[in-house]
PyMOL Python script that loads the backbone (N, CA, C, O; Angstrom):
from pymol import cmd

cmd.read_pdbstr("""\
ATOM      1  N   UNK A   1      94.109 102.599  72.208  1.00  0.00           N
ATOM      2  CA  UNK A   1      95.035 101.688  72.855  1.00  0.00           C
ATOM      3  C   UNK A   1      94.627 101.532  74.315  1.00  0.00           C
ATOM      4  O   UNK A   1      94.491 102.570  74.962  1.00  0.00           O
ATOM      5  N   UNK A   2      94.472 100.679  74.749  1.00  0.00           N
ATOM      6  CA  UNK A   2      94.017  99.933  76.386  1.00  0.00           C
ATOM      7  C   UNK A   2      95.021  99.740  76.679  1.00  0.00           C
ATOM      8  O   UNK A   2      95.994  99.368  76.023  1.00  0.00           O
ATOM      9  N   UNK A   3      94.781 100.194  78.673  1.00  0.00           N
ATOM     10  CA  UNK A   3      95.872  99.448  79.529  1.00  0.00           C
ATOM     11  C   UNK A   3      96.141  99.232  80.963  1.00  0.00           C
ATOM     12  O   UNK A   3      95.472  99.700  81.884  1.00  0.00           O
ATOM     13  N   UNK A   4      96.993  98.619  81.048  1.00  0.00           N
ATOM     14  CA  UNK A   4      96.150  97.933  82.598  1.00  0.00           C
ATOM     15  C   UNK A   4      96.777  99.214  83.537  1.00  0.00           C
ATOM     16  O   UNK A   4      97.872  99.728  83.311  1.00  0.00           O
ATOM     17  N   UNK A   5      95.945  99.582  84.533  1.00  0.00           N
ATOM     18  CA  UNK A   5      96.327  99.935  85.816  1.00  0.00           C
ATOM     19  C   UNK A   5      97.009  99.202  87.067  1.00  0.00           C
ATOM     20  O   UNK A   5      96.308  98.462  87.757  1.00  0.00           O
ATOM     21  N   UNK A   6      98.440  99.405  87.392  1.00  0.00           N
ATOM     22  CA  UNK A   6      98.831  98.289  88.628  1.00  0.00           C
ATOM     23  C   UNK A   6      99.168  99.421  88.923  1.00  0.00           C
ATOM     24  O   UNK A   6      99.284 100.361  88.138  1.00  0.00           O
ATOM     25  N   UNK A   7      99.498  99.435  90.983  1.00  0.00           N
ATOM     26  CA  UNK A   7      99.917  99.970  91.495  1.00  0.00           C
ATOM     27  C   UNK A   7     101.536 100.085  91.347  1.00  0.00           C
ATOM     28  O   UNK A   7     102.376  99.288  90.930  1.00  0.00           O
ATOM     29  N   UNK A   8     101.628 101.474  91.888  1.00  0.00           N
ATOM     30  CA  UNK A   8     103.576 101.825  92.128  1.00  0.00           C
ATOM     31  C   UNK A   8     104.173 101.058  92.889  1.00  0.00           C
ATOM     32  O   UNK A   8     105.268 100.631  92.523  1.00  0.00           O
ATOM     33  N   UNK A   9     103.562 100.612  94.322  1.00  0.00           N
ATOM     34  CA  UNK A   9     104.397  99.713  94.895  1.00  0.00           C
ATOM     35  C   UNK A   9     104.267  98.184  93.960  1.00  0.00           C
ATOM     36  O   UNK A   9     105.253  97.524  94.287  1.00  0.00           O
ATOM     37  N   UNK A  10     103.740  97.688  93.317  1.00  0.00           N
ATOM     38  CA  UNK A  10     103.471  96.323  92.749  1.00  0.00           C
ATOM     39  C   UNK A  10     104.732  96.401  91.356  1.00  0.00           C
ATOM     40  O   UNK A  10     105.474  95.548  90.871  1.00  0.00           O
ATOM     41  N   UNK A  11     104.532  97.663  91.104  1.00  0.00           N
ATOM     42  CA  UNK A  11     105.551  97.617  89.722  1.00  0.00           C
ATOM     43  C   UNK A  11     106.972  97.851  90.324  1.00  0.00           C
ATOM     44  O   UNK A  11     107.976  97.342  89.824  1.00  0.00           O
ATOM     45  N   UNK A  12     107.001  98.820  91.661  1.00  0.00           N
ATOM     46  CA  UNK A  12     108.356  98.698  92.220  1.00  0.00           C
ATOM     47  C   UNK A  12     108.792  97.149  92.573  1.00  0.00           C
ATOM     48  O   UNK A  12     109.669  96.486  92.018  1.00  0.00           O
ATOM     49  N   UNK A  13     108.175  96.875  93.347  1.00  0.00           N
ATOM     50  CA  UNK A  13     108.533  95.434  93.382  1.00  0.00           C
ATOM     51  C   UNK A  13     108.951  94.596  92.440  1.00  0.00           C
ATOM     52  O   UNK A  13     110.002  93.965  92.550  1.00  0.00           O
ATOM     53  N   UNK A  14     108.233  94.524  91.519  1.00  0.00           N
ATOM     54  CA  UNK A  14     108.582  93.654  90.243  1.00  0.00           C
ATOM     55  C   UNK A  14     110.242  94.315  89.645  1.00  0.00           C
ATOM     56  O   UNK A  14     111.182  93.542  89.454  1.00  0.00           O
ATOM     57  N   UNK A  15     110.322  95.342  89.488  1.00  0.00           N
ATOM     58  CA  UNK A  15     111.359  95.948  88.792  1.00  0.00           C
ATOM     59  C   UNK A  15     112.537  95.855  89.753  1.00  0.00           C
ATOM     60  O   UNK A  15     113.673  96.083  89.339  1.00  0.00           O
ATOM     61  N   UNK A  16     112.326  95.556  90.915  1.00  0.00           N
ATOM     62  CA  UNK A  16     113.825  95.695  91.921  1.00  0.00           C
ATOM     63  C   UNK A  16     113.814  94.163  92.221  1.00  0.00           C
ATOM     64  O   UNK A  16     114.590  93.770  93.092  1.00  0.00           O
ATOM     65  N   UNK A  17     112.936  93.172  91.526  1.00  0.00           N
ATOM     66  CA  UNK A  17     113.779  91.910  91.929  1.00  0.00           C
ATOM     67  C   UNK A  17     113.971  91.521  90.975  1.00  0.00           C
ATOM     68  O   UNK A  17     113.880  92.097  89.891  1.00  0.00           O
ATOM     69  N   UNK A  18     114.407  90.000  91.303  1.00  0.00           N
ATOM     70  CA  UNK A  18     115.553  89.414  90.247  1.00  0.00           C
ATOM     71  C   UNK A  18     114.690  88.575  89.186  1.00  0.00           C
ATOM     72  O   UNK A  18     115.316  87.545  88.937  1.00  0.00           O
ATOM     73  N   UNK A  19     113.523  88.630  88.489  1.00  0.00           N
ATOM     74  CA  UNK A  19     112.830  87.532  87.659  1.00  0.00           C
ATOM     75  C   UNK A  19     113.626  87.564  86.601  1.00  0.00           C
ATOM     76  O   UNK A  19     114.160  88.553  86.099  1.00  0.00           O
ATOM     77  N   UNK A  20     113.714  86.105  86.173  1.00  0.00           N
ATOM     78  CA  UNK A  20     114.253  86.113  84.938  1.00  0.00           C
ATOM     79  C   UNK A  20     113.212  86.359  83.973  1.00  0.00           C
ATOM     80  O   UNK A  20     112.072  86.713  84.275  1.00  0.00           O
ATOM     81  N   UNK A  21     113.797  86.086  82.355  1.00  0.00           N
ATOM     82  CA  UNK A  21     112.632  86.548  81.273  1.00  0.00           C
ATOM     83  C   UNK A  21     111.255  86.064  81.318  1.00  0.00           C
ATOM     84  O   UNK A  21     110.181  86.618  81.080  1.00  0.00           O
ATOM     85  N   UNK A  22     111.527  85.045  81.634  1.00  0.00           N
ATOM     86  CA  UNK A  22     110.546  83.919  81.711  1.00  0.00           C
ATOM     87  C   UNK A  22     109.744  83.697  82.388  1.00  0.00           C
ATOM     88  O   UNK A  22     108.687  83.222  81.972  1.00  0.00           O
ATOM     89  N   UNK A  23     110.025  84.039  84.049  1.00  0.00           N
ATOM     90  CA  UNK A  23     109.336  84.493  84.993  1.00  0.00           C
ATOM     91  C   UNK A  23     108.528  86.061  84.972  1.00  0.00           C
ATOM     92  O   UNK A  23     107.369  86.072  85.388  1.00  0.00           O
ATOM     93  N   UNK A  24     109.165  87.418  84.472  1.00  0.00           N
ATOM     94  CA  UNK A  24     108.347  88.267  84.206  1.00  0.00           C
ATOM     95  C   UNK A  24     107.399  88.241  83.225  1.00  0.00           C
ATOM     96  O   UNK A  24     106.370  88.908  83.121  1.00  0.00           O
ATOM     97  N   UNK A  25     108.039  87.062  82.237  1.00  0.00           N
ATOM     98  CA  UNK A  25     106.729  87.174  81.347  1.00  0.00           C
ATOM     99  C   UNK A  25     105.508  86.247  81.762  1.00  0.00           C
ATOM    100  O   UNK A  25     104.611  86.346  80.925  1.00  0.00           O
ATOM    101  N   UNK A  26     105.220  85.440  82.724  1.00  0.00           N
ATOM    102  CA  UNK A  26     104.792  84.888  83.249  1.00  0.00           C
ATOM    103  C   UNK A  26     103.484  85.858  84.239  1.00  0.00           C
ATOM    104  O   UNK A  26     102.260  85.957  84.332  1.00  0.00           O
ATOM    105  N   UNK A  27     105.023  86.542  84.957  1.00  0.00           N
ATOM    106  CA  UNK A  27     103.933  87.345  85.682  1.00  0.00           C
ATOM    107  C   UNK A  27     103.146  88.163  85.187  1.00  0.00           C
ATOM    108  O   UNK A  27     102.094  88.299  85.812  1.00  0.00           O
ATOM    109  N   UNK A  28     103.330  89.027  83.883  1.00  0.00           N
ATOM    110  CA  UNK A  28     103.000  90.001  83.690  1.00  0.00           C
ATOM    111  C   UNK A  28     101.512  89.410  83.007  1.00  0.00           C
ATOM    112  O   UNK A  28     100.497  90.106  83.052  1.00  0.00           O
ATOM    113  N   UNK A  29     101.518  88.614  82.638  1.00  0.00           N
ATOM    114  CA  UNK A  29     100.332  87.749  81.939  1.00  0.00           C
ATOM    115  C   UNK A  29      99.453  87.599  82.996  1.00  0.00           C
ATOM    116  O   UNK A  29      98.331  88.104  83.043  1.00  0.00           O
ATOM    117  N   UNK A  30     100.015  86.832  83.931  1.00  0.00           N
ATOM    118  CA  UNK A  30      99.082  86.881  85.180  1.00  0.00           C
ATOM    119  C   UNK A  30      98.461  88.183  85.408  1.00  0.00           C
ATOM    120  O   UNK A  30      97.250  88.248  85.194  1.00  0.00           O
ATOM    121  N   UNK A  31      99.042  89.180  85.786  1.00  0.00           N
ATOM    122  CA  UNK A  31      98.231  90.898  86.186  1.00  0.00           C
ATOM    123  C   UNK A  31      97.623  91.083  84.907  1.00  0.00           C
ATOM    124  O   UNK A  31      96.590  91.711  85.139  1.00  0.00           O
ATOM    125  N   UNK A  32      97.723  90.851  83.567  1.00  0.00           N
ATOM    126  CA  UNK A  32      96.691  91.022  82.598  1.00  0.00           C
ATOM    127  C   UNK A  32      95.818  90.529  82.566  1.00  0.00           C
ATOM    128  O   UNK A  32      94.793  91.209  82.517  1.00  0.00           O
ATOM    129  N   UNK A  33      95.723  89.116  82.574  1.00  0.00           N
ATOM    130  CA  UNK A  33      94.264  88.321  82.806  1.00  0.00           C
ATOM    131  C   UNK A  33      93.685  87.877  83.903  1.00  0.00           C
ATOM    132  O   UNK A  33      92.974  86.901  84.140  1.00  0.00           O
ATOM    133  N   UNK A  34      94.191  88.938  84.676  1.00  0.00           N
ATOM    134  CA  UNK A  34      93.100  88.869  86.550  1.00  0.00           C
ATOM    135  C   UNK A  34      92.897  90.355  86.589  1.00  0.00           C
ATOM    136  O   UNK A  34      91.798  90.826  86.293  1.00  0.00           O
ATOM    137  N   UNK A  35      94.143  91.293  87.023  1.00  0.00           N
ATOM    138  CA  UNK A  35      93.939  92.507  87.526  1.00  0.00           C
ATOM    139  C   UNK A  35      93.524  93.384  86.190  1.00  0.00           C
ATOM    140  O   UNK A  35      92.568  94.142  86.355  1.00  0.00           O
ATOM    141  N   UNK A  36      94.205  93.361  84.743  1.00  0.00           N
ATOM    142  CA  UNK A  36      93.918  93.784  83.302  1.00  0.00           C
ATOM    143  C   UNK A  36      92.483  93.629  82.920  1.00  0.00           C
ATOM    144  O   UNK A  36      91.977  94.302  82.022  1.00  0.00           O
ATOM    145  N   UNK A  37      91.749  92.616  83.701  1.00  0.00           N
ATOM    146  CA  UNK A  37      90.457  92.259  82.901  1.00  0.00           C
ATOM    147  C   UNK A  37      89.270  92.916  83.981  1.00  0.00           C
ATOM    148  O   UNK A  37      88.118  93.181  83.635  1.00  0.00           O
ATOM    149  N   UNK A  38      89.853  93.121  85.425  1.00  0.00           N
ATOM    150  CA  UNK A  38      88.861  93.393  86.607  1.00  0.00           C
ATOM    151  C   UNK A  38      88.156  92.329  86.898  1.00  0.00           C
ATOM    152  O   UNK A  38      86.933  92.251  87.015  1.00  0.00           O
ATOM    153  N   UNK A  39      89.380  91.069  87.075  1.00  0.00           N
ATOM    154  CA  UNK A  39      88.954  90.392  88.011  1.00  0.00           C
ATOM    155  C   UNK A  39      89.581  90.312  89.218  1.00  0.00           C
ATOM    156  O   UNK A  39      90.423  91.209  89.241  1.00  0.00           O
ATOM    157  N   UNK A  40      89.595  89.670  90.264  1.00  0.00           N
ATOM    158  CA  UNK A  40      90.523  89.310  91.195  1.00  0.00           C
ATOM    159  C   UNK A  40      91.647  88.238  91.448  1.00  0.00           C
ATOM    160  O   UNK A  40      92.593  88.140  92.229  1.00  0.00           O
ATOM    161  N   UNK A  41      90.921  87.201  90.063  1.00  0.00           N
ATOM    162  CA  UNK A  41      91.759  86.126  89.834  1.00  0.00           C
ATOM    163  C   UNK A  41      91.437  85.294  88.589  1.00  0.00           C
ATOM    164  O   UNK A  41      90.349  85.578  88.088  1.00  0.00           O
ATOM    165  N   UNK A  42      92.077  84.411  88.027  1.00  0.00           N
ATOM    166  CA  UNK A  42      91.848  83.866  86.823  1.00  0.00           C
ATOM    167  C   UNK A  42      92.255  82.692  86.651  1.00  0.00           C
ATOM    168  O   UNK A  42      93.464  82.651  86.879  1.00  0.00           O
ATOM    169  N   UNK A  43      91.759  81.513  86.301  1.00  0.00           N
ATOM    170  CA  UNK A  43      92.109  80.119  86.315  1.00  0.00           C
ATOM    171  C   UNK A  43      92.673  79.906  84.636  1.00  0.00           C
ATOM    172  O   UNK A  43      93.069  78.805  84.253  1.00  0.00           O
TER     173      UNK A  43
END
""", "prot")
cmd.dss("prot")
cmd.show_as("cartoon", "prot")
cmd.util.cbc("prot")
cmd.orient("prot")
């Protein structure tokens, strides 16, 4: 099983604000296919 590494402050952040479902699932896709893959960014 694989998995991504994010930092504590990046996941604190995420978890103490207000995204709705839709928006975390958004984001979280984003940190998988930039920071998840070892890139810096992803089009």
């Amino acid at each position: 099983m694989a998995y991504t590494k994010v930092e504590n402050k990046i996941l604190d952040k995420i978890l103490t604000s207000n995204f709705t479902k839709r928006q975390l699932k958004i984001l979280l896709f984003i940190i998988r296919f930039s920071h998840g893959l070892g890139r810096k960014y992803d089009v």
